[in-house]
Structure formats: C-alpha cells, structure tokens
C-alpha positions as CSV (number, residue, x, y, z in Angstrom):
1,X,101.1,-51.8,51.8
2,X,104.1,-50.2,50.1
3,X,106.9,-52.0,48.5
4,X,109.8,-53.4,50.3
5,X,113.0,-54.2,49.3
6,X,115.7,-56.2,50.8
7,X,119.0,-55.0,51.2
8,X,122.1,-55.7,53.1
9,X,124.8,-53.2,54.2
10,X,128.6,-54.4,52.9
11,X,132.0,-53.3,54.2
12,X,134.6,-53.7,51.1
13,X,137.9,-54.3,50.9
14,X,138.6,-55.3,54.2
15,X,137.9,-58.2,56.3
16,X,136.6,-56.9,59.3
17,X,133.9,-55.1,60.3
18,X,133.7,-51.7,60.3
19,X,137.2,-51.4,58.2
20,X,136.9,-50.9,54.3
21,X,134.7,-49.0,52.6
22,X,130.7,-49.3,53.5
23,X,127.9,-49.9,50.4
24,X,124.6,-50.5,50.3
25,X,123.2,-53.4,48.0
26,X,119.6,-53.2,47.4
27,X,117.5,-56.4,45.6
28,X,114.7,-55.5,43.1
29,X,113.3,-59.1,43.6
30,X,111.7,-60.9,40.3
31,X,108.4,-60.0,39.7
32,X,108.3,-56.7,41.1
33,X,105.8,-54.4,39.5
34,X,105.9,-51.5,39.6
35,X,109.5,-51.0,39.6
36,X,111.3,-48.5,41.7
37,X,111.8,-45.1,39.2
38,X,115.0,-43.9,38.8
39,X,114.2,-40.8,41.0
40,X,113.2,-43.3,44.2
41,X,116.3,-44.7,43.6
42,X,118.0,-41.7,44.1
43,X,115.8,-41.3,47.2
44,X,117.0,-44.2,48.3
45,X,120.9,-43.3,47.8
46,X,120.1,-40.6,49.5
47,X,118.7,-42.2,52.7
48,X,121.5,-44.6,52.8
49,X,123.7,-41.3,52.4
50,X,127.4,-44.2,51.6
51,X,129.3,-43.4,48.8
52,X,127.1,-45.5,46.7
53,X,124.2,-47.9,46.8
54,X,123.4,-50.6,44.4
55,X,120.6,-51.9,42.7
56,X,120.4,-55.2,42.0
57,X,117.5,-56.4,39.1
58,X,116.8,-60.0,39.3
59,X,114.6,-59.6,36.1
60,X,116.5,-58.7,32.9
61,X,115.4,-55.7,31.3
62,X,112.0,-55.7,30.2
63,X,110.8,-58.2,31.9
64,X,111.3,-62.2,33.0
65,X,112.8,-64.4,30.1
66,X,110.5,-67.3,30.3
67,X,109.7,-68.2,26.9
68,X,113.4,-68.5,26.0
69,X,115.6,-71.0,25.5
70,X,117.1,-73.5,28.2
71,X,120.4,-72.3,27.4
72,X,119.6,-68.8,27.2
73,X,117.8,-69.0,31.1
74,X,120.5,-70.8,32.3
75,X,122.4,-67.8,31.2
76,X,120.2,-65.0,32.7
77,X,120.6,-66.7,35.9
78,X,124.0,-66.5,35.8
79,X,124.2,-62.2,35.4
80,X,122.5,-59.7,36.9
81,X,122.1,-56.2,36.2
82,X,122.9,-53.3,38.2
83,X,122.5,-49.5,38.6
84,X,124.9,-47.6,40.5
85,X,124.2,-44.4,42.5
86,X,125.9,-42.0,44.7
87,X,123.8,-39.9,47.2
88,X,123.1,-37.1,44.3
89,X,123.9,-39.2,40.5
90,X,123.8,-42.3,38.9
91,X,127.6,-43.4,37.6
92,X,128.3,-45.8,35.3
93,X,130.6,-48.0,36.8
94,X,132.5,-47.7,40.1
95,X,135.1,-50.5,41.9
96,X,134.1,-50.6,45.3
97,X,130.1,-51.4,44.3
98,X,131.3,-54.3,41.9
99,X,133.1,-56.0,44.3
100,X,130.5,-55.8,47.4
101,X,127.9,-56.5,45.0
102,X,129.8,-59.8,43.7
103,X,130.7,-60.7,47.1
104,X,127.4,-60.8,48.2
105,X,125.8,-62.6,45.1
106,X,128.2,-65.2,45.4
107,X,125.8,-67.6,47.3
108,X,123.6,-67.6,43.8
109,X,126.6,-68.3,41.5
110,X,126.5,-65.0,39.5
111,X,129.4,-64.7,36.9
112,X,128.5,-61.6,35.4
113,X,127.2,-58.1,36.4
114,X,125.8,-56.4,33.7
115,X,126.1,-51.9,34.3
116,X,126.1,-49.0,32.5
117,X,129.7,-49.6,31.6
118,X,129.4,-52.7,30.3
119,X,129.3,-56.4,31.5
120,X,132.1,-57.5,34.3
121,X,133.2,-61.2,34.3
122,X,133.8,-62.5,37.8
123,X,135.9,-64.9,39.0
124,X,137.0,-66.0,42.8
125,X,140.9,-66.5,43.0
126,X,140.4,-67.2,46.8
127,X,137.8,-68.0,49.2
128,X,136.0,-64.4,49.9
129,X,138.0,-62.7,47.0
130,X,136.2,-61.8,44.0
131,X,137.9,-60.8,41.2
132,X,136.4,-58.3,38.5
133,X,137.1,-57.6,35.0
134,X,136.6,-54.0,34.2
135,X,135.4,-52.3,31.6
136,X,137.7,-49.4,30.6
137,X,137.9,-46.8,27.6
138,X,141.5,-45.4,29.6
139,X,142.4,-41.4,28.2
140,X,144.7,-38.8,29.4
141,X,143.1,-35.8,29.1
142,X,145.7,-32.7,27.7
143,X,144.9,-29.9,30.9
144,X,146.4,-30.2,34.0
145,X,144.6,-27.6,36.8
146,X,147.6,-25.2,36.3
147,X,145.7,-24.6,33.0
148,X,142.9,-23.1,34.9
149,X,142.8,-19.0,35.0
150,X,143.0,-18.5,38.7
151,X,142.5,-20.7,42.2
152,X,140.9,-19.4,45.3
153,X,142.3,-19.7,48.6
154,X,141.8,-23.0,49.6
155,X,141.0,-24.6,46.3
156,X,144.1,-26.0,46.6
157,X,147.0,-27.8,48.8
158,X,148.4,-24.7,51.5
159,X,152.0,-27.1,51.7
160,X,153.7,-26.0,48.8
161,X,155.2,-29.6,47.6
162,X,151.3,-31.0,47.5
163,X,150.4,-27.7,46.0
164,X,152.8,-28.5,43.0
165,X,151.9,-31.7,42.8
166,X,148.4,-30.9,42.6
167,X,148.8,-28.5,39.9
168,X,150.8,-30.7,37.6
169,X,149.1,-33.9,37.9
170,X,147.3,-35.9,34.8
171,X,143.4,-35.9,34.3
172,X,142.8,-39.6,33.5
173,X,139.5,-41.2,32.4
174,X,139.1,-45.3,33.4
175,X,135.6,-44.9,31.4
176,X,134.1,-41.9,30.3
177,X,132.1,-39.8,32.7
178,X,135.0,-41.3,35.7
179,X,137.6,-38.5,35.9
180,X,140.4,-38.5,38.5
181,X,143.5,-36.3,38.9
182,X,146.1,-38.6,39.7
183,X,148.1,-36.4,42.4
184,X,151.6,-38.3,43.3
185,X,153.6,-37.2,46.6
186,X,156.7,-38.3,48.0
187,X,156.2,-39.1,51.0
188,X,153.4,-40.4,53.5
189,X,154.0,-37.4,55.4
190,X,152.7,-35.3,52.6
191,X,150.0,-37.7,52.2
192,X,148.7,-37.3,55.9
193,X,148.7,-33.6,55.2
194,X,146.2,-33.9,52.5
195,X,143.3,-31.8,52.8
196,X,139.8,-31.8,51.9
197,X,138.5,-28.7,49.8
198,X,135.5,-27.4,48.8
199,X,136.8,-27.0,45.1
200,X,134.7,-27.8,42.4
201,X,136.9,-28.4,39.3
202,X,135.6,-26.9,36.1
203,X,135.0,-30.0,34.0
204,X,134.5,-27.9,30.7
205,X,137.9,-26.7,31.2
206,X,139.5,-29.7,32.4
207,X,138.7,-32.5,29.7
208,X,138.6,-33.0,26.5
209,X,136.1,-32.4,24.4
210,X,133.7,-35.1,23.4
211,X,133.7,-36.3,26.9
212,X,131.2,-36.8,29.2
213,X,131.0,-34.4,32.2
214,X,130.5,-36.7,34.8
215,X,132.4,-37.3,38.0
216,X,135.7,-36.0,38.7
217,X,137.7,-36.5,41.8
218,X,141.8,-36.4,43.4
219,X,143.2,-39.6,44.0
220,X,146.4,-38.5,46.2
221,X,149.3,-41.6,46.0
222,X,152.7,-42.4,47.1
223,X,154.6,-45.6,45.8
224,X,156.1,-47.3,48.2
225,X,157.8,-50.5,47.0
226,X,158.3,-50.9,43.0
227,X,160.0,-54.5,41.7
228,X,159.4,-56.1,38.2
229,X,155.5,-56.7,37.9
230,X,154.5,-55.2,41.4
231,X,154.1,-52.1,42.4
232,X,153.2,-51.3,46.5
233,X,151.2,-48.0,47.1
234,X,149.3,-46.0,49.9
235,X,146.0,-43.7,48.3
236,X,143.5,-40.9,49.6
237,X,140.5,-40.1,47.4
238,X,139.0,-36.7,48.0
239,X,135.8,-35.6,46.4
240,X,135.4,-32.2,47.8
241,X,134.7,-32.1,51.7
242,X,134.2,-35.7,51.7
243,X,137.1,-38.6,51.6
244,X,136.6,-42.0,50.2
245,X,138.1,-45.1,52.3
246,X,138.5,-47.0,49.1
247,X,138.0,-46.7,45.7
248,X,138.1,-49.4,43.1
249,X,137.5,-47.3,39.7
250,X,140.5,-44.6,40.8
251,X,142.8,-47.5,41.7
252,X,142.0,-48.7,38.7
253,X,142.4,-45.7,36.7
254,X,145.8,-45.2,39.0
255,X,147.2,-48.9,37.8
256,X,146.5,-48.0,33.9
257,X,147.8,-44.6,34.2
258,X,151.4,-46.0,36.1
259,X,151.4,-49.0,33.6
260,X,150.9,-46.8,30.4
261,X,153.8,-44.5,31.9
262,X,156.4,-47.4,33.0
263,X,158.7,-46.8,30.4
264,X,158.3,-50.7,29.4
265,X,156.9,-51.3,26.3
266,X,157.0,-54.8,26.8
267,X,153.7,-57.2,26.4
268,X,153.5,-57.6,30.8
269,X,151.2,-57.6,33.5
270,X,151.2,-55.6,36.5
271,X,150.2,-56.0,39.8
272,X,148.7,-53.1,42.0
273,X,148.4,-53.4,45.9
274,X,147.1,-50.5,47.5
275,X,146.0,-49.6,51.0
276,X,143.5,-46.5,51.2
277,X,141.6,-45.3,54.2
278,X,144.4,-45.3,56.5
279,X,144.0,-41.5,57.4
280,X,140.3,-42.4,58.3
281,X,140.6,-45.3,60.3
282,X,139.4,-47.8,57.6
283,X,141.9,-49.5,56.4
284,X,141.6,-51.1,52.8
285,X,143.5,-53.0,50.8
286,X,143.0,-53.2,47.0
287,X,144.6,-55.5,44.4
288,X,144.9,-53.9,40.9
289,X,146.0,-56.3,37.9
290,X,146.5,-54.9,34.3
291,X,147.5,-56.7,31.5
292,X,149.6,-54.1,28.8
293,X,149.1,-55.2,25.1
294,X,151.1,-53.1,22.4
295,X,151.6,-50.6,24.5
296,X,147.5,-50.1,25.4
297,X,146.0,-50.8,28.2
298,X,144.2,-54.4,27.3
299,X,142.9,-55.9,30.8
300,X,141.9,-54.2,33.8
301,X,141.0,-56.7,36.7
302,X,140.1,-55.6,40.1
303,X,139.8,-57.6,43.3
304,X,138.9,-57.7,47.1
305,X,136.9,-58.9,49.8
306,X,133.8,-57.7,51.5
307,X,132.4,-58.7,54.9
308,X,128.2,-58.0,55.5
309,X,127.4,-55.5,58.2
310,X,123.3,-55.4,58.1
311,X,120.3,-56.6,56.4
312,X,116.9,-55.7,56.1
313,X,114.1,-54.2,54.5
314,X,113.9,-50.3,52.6
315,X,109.7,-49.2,52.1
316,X,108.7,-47.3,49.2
C-alpha cells in the first residue's frame, strides 16, 4: 500500500467559509520513511493546484530527537518545520501559508514554524487570531519597469493613470527571492480596473544584482484612511493571469515599504489593515504591524484568522 498523508484544506484570512484565501496543509506524520522527495511534493502542489500547499514535518530534520535532552524535546515539540510550494516552485516564506498553517497547529501548542526563511514566533492576540513574526531582509531595488527597453501590448495597464503607476512603482524585496512591485492608485475605481497580464517581468533586469531570482509579482493598492500609527488600505495581487485573494508576504513587504517612506523618522510602530480579494468575491482582511528602529525596518508581524474547509488523505 502506498503512503498516505493527511491534510486539511484552510481558508485564510477570513472567517467564513469559502471567503479568504484557500491553502492546503499537508502532515508528514513522525516516523514516516521514506519521506515524500521534493519532486512528489511538487506533484502534490500541483494536484492541489491553490496558490500554495504546505508541508508540515513532525520529525526535525534528520530524524526523531530521542536521545536528547528533556528540555531540548520539550522544545522540538513546540516547532515544526515547514516547506512551502506553489503549484510550479518551492518559496521560501509566504504570509498566507504561515498563518493557515499556525491556525491549524494551534490544537498541539506549536510556538514556532521553522522555513526556509527562517524561524516565525507565534503568538494568539485573540481567540482564532494568530500572530506571526516575520523574517525579513526588506530592499528597494534601483529599476522601476520604465527601465525596461520596450513593453508589448498588453504587458501593461491600457488606462493611462494605472499605466503610469505601473511604470513608476518600487521593486521591493520582504526576503530575498520575494519580489513585488508595489503599484499605488488613487482611487478604488482604478483599482477595479486592474487587469491581469500575461507579462513576465525580466528579473535580470529588474533587481539588483546579488539577488536571488525568485518570485516576482504586482501588489496594486490604494490607502484609504491614514491617522498616526494606522494606516487603512484596499490590495490586488496579480501574478500573471492569475490574482491572489490575499497575500501575507506582499502586505508585508507593502507595510515596510510605506513605513520606510513615511517621512517619520521617529522610533514607532505601525499598524496595517488591509482588505484584498474584494474584486474576486473573497474578501480578506489582513493586519500588518511593523515596528521602525533607527530608521530600519526592525519587526515585521503578521496576523489573521483561518477557518478549515476539508480533511482527508493524499496517496503517494
């Protein structure tokens, strides 16, 4: 008989079914041998065919920890680690996952999930809300698209005012290999006339050199309240033809970029709310908190809920 995992479906950042953004969170139970390979993995993402699917390892890495210490099992069973794919890469960290995954391993008390990126402390502010600290290494990257040679039609925006936007907007890194081009509009007219596009952006071009040439997507925004410490916004993420409901590491990546741009130099924290999905019909709401130390970008914490859809089995 083959292997079977469990899994269970999640919809993030929302309360409601069939709201938020779906994921996938698949358990590599202790004691498994032989593991799933990266490349089922990826066949697996691919089955699932969401945004991304997780991997949870209830072994550490290399194998169960028995002959430690007390202190150091007690530890262990406190973290897990995770892989991250989308239907076609692995990524090293992404928002959404990390709260649907900590959402649904809050019945085992898990504090820490362990990726790619580096370890993310939980807490839970509220009943059903996880909070995430997230690793960042936050750059602006010196190109904008207008520094590209030429466009094709429909690489870009037809309405001249997204168009411009579009052109001039930042390239910002949350971690390396996480690209977005932070797009802002004026209006949520001109963000209900955001398009999808078949574009694939020239990563050599686009960033700077030394950096990994990973993911790179648009992250379309309009601010709609600003006070002292809170900022109100509406998003759309577009990754070529598709369009993400919600999507913690470029609302992230959005809250460092605005608070590293303020004009405040001050020591502060700012607050993030921002609704994505709306356009789609799954509304999400995500709560962006960074900390600003000397003028750098010192915290980055993300938080939401997530509600359980289905569970079951995946055979290998």
């Amino acid at each position: 008989m083959g292997l079977e995992l469990p899994f269970v479906t999640l919809d993030v950042f929302a309360k409601e079914r069939f709201k938020g953004n779906p994921l996938a969170v698949v358990t590599i139970p202790k004691g498994t041998h032989p593991k799933p390979t990266s490349q089922q993995k990826q066949t697996i993402a691919r089955e699932f065919n969401l945004s991304e699917t997780v991997f949870v390892h209830e072994d550490p890495p290399g194998g169960d920890d028995d002959k430690g210490a007390s202190h150091g099992q007690q530890h262990q069973q406190q973290q897990r680690h995770i892989e991250i794919f989308l239907p076609t890469q692995e990524v090293p960290f992404a928002g959404h996952p990390t709260i649907g995954t900590a959402v649904s391993l809050l019945p085992q008390g898990i504090t820490t999930l362990i990726t790619k990126a580096g370890p993310i402390a939980l807490a839970q502010p509220a009943p059903g809300t996880v909070q995430a600290a997230i690793p960042h290494s936050v750059h602006l990257h010196q190109a904008q698209l207008r520094s590209l040679p030429s466009f094709s039609p429909g690489d870009l925006s037809a309405v001249p005012e997204i168009r411009e936007a579009e052109l001039g907007a930042p390239i910002f890194n949350i971690v390396d290999g996480l690209t977005f081009i932070l797009v802002p509009l004026a209006s949520l007219e001109l963000l209900s006339q955001v398009t999808l596009s078949p574009f694939k952006f020239p990563l050599d071009r686009l960033i700077d050199a030394g950096f990994t040439h990973g993911f790179i997507c648009r992250l379309y925004y309009v601010i709609l309240e600003e006070g002292p410490g809170k900022v109100v916004l509406r998003s759309r993420m577009i990754e070529g033809t598709f369009e993400d409901p919600a999507t913690g590491s470029a609302s992230c990546a959005l809250g460092s970029y605005l608070a590293l741009h303020s004009g405040d130099k001050r020591d502060r924290t700012i607050q993030y709310e921002i609704t994505q999905g709306v356009e789609m019909g799954r509304e999400s709401n995500i709560l962006v908190e960074v900390d600003l130390k000397n003028d750098v970008v010192d915290q980055v914490r993300l938080a939401g809920t997530a509600t359980q859809v289905m569970h079951g089995f995946i055979s290998l």
